[in-house]
C-alpha positions in Angstrom: -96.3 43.0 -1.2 -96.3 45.0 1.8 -96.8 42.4 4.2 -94.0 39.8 2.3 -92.0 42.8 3.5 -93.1 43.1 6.8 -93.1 39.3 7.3 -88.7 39.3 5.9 -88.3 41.9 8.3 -89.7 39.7 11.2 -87.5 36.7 10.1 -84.1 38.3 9.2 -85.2 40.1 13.0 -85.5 36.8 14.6 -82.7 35.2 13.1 -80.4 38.0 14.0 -81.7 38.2 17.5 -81.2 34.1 17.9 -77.5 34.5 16.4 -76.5 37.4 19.2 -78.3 35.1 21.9 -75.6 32.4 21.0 -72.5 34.1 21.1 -70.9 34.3 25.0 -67.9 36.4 25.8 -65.3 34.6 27.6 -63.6 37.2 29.8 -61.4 33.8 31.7 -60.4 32.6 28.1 -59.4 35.8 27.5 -57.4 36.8 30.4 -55.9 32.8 30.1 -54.4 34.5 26.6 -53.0 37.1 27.9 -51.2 35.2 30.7 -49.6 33.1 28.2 -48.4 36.1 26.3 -47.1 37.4 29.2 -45.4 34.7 29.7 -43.9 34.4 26.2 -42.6 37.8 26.2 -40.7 36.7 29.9 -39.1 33.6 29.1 -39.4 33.7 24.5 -36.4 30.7 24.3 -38.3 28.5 26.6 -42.0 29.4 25.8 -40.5 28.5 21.3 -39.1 25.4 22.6 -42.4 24.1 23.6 -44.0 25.2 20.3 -40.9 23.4 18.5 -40.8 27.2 16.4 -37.4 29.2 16.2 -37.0 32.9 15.2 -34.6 35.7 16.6 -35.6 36.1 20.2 -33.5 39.4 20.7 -36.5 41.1 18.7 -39.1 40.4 21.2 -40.1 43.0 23.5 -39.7 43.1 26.9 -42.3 45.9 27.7 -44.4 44.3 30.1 -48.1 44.7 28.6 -50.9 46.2 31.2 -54.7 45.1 31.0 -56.5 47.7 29.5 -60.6 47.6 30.2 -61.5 50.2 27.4 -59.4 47.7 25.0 -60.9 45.2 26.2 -64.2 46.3 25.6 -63.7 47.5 22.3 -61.8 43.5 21.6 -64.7 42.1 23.3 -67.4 44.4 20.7 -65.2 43.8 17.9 -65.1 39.6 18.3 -69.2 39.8 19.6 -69.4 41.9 15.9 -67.6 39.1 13.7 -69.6 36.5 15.6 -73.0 37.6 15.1 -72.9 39.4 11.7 -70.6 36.4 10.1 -68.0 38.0 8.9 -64.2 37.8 9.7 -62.3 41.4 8.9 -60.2 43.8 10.6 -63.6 46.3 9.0 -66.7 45.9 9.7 -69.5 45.4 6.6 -70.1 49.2 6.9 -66.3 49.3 6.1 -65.3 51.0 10.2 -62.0 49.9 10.9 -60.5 49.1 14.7 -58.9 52.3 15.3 -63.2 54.0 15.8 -63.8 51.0 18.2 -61.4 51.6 20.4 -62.2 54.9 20.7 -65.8 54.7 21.1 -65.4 52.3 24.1 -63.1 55.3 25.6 -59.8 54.5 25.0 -57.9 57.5 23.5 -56.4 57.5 20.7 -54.1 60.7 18.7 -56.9 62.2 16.1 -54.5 61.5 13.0 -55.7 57.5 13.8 -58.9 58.3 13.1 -58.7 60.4 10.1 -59.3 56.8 7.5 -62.3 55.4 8.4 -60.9 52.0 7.7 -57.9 52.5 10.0 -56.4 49.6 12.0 -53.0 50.1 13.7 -53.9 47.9 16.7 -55.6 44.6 16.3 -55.2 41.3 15.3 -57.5 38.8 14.9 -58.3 34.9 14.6 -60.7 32.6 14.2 -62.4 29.1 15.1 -59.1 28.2 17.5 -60.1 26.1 20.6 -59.0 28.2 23.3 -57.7 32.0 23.0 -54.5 30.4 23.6 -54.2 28.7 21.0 -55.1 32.2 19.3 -52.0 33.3 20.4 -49.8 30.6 19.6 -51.6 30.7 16.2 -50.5 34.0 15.8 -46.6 33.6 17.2 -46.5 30.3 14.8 -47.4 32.3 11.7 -50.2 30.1 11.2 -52.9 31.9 8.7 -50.8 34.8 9.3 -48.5 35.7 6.1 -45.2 37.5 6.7 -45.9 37.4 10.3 -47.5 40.1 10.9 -49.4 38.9 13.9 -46.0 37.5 15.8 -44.5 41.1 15.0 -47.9 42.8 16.5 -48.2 40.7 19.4 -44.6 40.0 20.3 -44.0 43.7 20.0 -41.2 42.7 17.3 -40.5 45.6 15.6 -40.1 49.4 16.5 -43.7 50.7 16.3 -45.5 47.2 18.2 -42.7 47.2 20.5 -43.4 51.0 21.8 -47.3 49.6 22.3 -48.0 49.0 26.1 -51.7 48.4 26.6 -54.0 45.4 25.9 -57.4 43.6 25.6 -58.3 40.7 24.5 -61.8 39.9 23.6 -63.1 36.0 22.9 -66.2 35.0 22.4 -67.8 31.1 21.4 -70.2 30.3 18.4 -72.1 26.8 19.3 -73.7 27.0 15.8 -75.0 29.5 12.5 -71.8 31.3 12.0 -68.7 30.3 10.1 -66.8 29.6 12.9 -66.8 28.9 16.3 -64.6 31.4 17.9 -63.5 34.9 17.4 -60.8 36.9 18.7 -59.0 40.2 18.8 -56.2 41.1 20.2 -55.5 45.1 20.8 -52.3 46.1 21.6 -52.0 49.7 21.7 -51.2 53.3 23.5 -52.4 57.0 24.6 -49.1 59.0 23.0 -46.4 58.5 20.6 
């Protein structure tokens, strides 16, 4: 008995081990994304044209979001995560929401967002798009996104997404053993409020 133990431990082991040594970041796909959103938040009447989408343009922010490296790290973990544990949440299977990542790779955050332990007020995420991209246009669409949410969150469309100012993006590629082949998340967020 003991060693059919020892010997499922050695597989589920390997088989984890082989799954992370699949998964790559891509750090150019990532910054590629947040060009475009850029972009999209400069020019949104031209950048909807070419997406053949129309909504109320006046709602879209026009705070200019700044590369953040800490949320960038903590997008980059949080992707890597989904990726090599198969699963596609805002929490993690121990039930950790975004708002503990993003501290833990040292961005600060106001204790009261840490209080739930399943708390997410910053990230979005998608799944098995091509490019990160195409992520992001997923996400302005509405595609797989009911009532919006994501185009509100990365578009900064309301009050509260609108006031956010920092961001990372992490994306990372699956060539095979996970659900999908791409991950992403998206953290918009900032220090004070």
């Amino acid at each position: 008995m003991r060693i059919c133990s020892i010997l499922l431990f050695l597989l589920l082991n390997t088989a984890l081990y082989g799954q992370r040594n699949k998964v790559s970041v891509d750090k150019a796909a990532a910054k590629e994304a947040y060009t475009y959103l850029l972009d999209f938040r400069d020019n949104p009447r031209a950048m909807m044209r070419a997406l053949g989408i129309r909504f109320d343009v006046a709602k879209v922010s026009k705070v200019k979001l700044r590369w953040n490296n800490d949320l960038a790290r903590a997008a980059e973990q949080r992707a890597r995560d989904m990726a090599e544990r198969n699963y596609f949440d805002h929490n993690n299977p121990e039930g950790i929401g975004p708002n503990h990542f993003i501290v833990q790779a040292g961005y600060s955050l106001s204790s009261d967002w840490l209080k739930k332990r399943t708390a997410n007020n910053f990230e979005s995420i998608a799944a098995n798009h091509p490019t990160a991209v195409d992520g992001i246009k997923a996400f302005i669409i509405g595609k797989g996104s009911p009532g919006f949410m994501h185009r509100k969150h990365v578009l900064g469309m309301d009050e509260w997404n609108g006031s956010l100012q920092d961001i990372g993006i992490g994306f990372v590629r699956v060539p095979h053993g996970a659900a999908y082949k791409t991950y992403m998340s998206v953290i918009i967020a900032k220090h004070d409020w």
